[in-house]
N, C-alpha and C positions, 0 to 999 in steps of 0.2 A: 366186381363185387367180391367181397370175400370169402372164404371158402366157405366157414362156420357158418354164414348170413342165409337163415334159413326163413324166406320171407316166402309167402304167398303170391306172385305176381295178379292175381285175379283173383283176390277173397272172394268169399260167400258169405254173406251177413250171418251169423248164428241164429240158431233159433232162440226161442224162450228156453229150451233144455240144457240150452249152453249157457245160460248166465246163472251162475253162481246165485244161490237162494242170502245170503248172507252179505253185510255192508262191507264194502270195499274201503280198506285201511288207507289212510293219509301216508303213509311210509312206501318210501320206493321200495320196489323187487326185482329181482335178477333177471334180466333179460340175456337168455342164452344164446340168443339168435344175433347179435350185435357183436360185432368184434373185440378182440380184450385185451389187444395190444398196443403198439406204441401210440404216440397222436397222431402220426399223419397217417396211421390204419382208423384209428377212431373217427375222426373227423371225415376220411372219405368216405367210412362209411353211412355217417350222416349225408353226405351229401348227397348218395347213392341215394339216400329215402328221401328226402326231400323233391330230388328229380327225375325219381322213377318209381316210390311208392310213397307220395303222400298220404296216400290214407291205405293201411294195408294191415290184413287181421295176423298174426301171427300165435300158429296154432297150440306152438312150444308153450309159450307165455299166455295163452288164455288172453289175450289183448288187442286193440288196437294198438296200433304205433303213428303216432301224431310226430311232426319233425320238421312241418315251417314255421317260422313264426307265428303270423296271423293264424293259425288252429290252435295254437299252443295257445295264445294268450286269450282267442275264446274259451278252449279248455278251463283256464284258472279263472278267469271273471264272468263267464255265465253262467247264470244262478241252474241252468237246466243242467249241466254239469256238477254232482256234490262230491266232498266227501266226509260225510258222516255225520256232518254237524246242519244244523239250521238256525239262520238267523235268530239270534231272542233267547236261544236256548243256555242255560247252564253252562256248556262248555264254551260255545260260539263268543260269549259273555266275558270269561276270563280270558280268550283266546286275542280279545282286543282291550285288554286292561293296558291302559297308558304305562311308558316305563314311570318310575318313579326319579324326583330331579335328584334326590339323594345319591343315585348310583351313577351321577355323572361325577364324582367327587370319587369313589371310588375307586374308577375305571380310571380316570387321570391316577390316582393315588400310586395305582395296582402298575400301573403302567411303568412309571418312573422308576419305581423299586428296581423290578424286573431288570429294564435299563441300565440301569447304574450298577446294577449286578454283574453286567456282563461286560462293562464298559472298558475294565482295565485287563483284558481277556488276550490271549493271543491270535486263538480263534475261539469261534462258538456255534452251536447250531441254533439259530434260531424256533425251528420248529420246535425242538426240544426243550429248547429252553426260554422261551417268549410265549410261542404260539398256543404252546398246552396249560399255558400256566395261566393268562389273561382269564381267558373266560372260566376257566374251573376258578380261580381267586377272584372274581368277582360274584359268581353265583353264591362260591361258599360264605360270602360276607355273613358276617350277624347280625341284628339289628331287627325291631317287628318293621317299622316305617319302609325301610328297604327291601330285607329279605324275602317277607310276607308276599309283598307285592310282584314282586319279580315270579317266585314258585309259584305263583299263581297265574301269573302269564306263562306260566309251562315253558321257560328259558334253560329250565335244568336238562329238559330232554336235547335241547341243541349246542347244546356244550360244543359235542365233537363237529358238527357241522359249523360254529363260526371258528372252529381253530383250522378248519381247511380251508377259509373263507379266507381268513385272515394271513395265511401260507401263502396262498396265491396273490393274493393282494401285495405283501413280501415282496414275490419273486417277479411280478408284475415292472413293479415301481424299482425296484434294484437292480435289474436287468438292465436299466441306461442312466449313468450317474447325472444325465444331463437331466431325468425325473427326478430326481431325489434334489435335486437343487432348486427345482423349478416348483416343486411342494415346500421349501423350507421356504423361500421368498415368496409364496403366496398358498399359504394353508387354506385359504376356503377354498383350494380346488382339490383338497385330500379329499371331499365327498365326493367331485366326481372323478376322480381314479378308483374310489371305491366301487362305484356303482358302474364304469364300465369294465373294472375285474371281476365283476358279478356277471357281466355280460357274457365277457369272452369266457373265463373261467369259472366257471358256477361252483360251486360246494357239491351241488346234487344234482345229478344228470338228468336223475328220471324220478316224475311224480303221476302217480293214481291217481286217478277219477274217474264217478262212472257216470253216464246219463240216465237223465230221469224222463227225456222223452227222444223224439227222432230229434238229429241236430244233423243242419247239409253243410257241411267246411270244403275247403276247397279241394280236396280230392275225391269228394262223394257223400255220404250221409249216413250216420251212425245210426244204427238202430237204439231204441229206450232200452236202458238196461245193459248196457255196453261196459265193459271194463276197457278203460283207457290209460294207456301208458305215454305222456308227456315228456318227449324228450327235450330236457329245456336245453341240454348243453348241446345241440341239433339249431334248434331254433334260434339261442345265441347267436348262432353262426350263418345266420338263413341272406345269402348280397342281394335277394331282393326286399332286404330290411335293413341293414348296413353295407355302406360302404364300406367294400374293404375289412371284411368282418375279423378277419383272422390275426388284423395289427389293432393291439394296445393302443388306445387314441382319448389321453385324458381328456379332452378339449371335445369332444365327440359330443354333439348337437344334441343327440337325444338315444340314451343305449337301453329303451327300453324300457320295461317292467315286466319282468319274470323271476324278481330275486325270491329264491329259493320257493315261488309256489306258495307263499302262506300270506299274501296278504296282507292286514294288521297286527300280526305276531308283531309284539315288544321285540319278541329275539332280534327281529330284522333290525328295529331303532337300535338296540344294544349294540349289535356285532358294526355297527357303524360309529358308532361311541367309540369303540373298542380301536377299531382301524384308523381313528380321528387323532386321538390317543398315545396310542401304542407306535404309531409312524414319527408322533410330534418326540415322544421321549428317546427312542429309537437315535434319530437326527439330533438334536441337542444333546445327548449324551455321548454320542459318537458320530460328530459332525462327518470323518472321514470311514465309515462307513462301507464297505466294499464285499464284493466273494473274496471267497478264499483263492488262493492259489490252484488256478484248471477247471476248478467247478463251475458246473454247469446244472440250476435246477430242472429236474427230471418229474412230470408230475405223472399219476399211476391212480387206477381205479375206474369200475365202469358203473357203477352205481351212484357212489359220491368221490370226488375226485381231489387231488392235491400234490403238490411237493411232500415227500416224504423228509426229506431235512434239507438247510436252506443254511451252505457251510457258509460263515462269514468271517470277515478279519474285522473287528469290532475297530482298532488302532490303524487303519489301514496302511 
């Protein structure tokens, strides 16, 4: 285990004085107790909770630490688990407003530009210059029919979450030139390299919830009133849920659902818009495609995660 890894081997349920009188937010928080360095510290460390504390309170963070799959994905789909919102309500309401078909024209529009920008380049950073740009140029769109619609499915707030989405997604599919040919000659399989880059590499590590009553998961039973920390980039990785969790596998049977923890968020349909998109202009604008000379993407972050830049030769 790691030095820092400052878990509980044998919690003790909190009492009622230990749960927080106030609603526990939808936005991940720092977990001090988890390691904060390279991947293969990260990732053991998952594995460490997984098979030696599924269910374990950790005093630092005020939380449970959840880290197999099957708790995790009770965590986000059982209604005895909230966060903040309830069915029916106002917010709950706009949280599942359909994207609008308008900002599918967009997001191809938005996409292509970008592309073509970078296309007669020597090199280029992708993340700098792609990845930040997509979703901040599609949110900023004008328009009531469009714009409206979208800020209202609260998409502005995950900007920066589908540009890490979309980085890994990148660095995924560009990591073997033998991917990037294999989506050019058969584009309806860009959704699922999408969705098993969400698997392996999440945007967002860890998601809050708390229970509203006892709930028994497979390492034991949370008490009502519990603040829960969701490790979904944990769970991603859980071999009694995937084979062979740790390899990129477009073709992969079924990677799940844990993208990003929100459920019916538009954001999710967008930022799949976006990677649908953004890969198709990417390849047609720069069919030869490739890194740069030595680079090797590096991704970094224990909260939310990603390649910090993604050097490419655009002209290969």
């Amino acid at each position: 285990m790691h030095a820092d890894m400052h878990l509980t081997p044998d919690p003790v349920p909190p009492g009622p004085s230990a749960v927080p009188p106030t609603p526990v937010s939808h936005r991940p928080v720092l977990l001090p107790g988890l390691p904060t360095g390279n991947e293969h510290e990260l990732y053991e460390g998952y594995r460490v909770l997984r098979e030696e504390h599924p269910l374990t309170y950790d005093a630092s963070v005020g939380a449970w630490l959840l880290s197999r799959y099957t708790d995790v994905a009770t965590a986000l789909n059982d209604l005895r688990f909230t966060h903040g919102h309830r069915p029916g309500d106002d917010a709950c309401a706009e949280h599942l407003a359909p994207v609008p078909q308008p900002m599918r024209e967009v997001v191809k529009r938005t996409a292509y530009v970008l592309a073509r920008r970078i296309a007669g380049r020597e090199q280029a950073d992708l993340v700098e210059e792609f990845c930040k740009w997509l979703p901040s140029g599609v949110v900023g769109v004008r328009g009531r029919t469009a714009g409206r619609a979208l800020l209202a499915g609260r998409c502005v707030a995950q900007v920066s979450v589908r540009e890490k989405a979309l980085a890994s997604f990148f660095a995924n599919v560009l990591d073997h030139p033998d991917r990037v040919a294999a989506l050019r000659a058969e584009p309806r399989l860009i959704a699922r390299a999408w969705t098993e880059s969400l698997r392996r590499d999440p945007p967002v590590l860890v998601v809050i919830r708390r229970t509203s009553a006892r709930v028994t998961l497979s390492g034991g039973t949370l008490p009502a009133g519990a603040t829960v920390a969701c490790l979904i980039g944990a769970a991603g990785r859980d071999p009694e849920r995937f084979r062979e969790p740790d390899r990129f596998d477009m073709l992969r049977g079924d990677p799940g659902q844990l993208t990003y923890g929100l459920g019916g968020c538009p954001a999710v349909a967008l930022a799949a818009m976006e990677a649908q998109y953004g890969l198709r202009a990417l390849t047609e604008a720069m069919p030869r495609l490739r890194w740069a000379e030595g680079f090797r993407p590096v991704s970094s972050g224990l909260i939310t995660r990603s390649p910090k830049s993604l050097l490419v030769r655009p002209r290969g």
